[in-house]
C-alpha positions as CSV (number, residue, x, y, z in Angstrom):
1,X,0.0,0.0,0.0
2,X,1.9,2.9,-1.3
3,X,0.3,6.3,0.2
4,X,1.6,9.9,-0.2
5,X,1.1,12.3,2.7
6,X,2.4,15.7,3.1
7,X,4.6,16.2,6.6
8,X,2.3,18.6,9.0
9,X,4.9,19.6,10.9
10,X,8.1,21.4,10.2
11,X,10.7,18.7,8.9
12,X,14.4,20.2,9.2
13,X,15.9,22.3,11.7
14,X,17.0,24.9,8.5
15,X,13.5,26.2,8.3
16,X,13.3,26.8,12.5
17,X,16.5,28.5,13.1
18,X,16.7,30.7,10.2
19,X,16.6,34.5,11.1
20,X,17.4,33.8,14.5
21,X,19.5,36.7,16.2
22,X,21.5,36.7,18.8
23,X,22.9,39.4,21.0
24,X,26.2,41.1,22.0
25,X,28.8,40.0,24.8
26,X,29.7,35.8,25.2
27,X,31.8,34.6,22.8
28,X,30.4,34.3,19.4
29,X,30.5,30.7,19.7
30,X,28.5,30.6,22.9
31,X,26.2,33.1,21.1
32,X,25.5,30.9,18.4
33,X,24.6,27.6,20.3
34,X,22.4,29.5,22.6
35,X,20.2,30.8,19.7
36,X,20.5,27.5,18.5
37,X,19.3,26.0,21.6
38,X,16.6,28.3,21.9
39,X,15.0,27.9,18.9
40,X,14.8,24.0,19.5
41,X,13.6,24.4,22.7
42,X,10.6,26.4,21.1
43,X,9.7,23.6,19.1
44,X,9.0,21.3,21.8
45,X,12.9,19.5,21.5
46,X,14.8,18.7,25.2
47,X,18.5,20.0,24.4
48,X,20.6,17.8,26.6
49,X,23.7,18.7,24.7
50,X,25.3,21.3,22.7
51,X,28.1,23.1,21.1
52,X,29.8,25.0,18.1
53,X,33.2,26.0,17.1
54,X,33.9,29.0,14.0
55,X,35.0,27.5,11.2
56,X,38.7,27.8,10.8
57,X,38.2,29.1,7.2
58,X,35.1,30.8,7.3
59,X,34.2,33.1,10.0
60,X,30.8,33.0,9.1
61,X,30.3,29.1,9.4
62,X,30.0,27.2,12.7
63,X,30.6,23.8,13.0
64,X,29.2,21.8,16.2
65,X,26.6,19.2,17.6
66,X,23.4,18.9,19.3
67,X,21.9,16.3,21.7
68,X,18.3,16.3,21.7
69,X,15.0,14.9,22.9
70,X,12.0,15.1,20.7
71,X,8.9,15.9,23.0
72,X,7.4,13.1,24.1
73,X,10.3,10.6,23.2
74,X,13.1,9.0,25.7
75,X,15.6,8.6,23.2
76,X,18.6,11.1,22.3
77,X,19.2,12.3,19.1
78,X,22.8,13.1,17.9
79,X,23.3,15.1,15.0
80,X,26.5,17.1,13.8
81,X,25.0,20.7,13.1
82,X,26.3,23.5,10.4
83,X,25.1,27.3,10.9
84,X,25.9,30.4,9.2
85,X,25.7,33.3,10.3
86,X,25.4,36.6,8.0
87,X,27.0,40.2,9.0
88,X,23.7,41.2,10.9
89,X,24.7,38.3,13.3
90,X,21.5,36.9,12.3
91,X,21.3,32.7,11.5
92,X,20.9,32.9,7.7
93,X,21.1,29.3,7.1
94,X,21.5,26.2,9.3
95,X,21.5,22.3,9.2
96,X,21.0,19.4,11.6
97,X,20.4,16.3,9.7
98,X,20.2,14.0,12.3
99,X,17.9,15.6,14.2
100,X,15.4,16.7,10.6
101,X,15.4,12.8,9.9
102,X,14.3,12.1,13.5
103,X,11.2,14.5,13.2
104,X,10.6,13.5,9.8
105,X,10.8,9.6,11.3
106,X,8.4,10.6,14.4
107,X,6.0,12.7,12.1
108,X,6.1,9.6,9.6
109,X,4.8,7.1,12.4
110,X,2.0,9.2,12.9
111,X,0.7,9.6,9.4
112,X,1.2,5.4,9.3
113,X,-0.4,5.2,12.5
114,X,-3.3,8.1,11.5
115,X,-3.7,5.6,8.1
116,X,-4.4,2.8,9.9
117,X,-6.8,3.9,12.4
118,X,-8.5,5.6,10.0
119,X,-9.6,2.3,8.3
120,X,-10.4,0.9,11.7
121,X,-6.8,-0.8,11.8
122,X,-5.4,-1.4,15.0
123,X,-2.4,-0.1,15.6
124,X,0.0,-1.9,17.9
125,X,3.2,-0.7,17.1
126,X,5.2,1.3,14.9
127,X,8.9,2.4,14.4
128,X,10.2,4.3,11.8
129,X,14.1,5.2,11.1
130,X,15.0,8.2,9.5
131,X,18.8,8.4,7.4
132,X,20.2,11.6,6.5
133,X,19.3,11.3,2.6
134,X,15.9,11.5,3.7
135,X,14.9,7.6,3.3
136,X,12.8,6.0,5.7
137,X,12.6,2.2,7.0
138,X,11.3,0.4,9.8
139,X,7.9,-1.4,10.4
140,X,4.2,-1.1,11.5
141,X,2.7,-4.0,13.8
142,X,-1.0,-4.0,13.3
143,X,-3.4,-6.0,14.4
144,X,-5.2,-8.2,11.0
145,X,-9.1,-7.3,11.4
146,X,-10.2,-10.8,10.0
147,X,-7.9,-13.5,11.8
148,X,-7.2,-10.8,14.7
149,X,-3.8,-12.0,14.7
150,X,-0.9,-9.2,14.8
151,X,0.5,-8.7,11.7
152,X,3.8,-7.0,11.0
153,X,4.6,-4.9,7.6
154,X,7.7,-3.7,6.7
155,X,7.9,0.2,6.1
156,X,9.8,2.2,3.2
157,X,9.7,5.7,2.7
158,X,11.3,8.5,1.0
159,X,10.7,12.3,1.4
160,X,9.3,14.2,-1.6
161,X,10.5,17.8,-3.0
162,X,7.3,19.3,-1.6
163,X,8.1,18.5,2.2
164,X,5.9,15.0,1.7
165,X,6.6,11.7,2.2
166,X,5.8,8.7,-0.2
167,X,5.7,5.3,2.0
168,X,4.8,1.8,1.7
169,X,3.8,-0.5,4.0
170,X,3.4,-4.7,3.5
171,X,4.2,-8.2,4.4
């Protein structure tokens, strides 16, 4: 069953943290993975972890990682992170892939999950994994509605240009 659904919620760090400022006095590094921290905490992610060091070659470019917990998730997410920062010391553009293809994973298991329901499917269990190239696998553990036995499907996916997600789910 190959479905195409469109990802609700924001699916990359890149869109969250861009136009972020940050203000005058720690050390620009400090500066930079504060604002960074604060605009993952806004969207509902635990930072456990984080830090960023200037680029040796471009002033402009920080290189560092982040730690975090999804909302509603006990598992930690490490991701290396880049951010750049233009001459308004504003975030222009930044990037934490590991941590974009564990939202895009969690918001993934929910579209499955929403699918399944919504054809009076139960739902047992599902668990997606997200890679950095934007390619999803894992599986969904429903429950078959004629032999009530649980039934486990193995789950595919791949993200679309337009912030979707074309998956596939079967025995």
């Amino acid at each position: 069953m190959k479905r195409k659904f469109e990802i609700l919620v924001a699916t990359g760090i890149a869109v969250t943290l861009a136009g972020c400022s940050f203000s005058v006095g720690e050390p620009r590094e400090e500066r930079v993975a504060n604002a960074v921290q604060g605009a993952m905490e806004e969207r509902g992610m635990e930072v456990i972890e984080i830090s960023f060091e200037e680029d040796a070659d471009d002033r402009d470019l920080y290189l560092g990682e982040a730690v975090v917990r999804l909302e509603g998730d006990e598992e930690e997410i490490r991701s290396s992170c880049r951010v750049t920062v233009d001459e308004e010391q504003t975030i222009s553009a930044s990037d934490c892939p590991g941590i974009t293809a564990a939202v895009r994973a969690n918001n993934l298991e929910g579209l499955i999950t929403d699918h399944y329901q919504g054809q009076n499917i139960e739902m047992i269990e599902v668990s997606i994994q997200g890679a950095e190239d934007g390619s999803f696998t894992g599986y969904a553990e429903v429950r078959n509605p004629q032999t009530d036995q649980p039934t486990r499907l193995n789950c595919t996916a791949q993200m679309t240009d337009d912030s979707g997600a074309d998956w596939n789910c079967a025995q």
